[in-house]
C-alpha positions as CSV (number, residue, x, y, z in Angstrom):
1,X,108.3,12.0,270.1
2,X,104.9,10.6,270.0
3,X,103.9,8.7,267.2
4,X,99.9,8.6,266.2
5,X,97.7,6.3,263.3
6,X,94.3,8.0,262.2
7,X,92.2,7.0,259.7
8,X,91.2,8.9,256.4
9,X,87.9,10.4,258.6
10,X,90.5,11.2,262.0
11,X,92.7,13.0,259.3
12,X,90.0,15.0,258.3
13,X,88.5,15.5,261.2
14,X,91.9,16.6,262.7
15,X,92.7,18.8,259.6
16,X,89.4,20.7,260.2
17,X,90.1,21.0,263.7
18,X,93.7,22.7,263.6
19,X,91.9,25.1,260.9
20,X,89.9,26.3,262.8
21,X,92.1,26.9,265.6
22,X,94.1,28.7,263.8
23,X,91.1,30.8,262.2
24,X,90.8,31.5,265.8
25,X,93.8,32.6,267.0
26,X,94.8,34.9,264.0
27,X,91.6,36.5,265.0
28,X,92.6,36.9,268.3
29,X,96.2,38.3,267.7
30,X,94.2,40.7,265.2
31,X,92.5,42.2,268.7
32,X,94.3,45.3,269.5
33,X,92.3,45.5,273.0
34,X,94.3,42.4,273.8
35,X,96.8,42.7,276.8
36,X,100.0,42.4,274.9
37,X,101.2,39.5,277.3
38,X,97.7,37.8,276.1
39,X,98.9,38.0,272.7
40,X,102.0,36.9,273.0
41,X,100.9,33.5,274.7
42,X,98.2,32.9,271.6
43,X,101.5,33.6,269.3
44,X,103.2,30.7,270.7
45,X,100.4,28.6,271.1
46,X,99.7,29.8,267.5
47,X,103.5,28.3,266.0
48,X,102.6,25.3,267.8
49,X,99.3,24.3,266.2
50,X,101.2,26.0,263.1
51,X,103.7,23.4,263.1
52,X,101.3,20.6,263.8
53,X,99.3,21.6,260.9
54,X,102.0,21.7,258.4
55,X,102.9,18.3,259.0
56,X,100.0,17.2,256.8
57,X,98.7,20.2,254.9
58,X,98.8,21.2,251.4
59,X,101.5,24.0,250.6
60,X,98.5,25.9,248.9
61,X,96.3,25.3,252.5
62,X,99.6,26.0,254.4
63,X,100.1,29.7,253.2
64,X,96.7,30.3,254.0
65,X,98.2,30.2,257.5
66,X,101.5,31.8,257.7
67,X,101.6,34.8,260.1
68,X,104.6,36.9,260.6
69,X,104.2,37.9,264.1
70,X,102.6,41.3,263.0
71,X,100.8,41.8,266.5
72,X,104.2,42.7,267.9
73,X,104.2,46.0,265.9
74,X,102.1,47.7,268.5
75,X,103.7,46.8,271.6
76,X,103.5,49.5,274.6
């Protein structure tokens, strides 16, 4: 385990920058013309920056983010 201090601006900054990787992603793994292997590696990398996230977020900010894995539904 890694341990890490930030400052009030490095918690923002950091807090914007997870957002918007995650904005990304769901994005992404809403892009049927996505190789389904593709999609699968931005779903983990998704719970990843998921999990970093929710180590600091609001709940109210958190559920903005949940995703249930619903790209799977159209596997080939």
């Amino acid at each position: 385990m890694l341990g890490m201090l930030f400052n009030e601006k490095e918690c923002k900054e950091l807090d914007y920058v997870l957002r918007k990787e995650l904005d990304e992603m769901l994005l992404d793994l809403s892009d049927q013309r996505l190789d389904h292997n593709i999609r699968h590696a931005i779903a983990n990398r998704y719970k990843t920056v998921f999990r970093m996230y929710a180590r600091f977020a609001p709940q109210k900010e958190l559920s903005k983010y949940a995703w249930g894995g619903r790209y799977s539904q159209s596997k080939h």
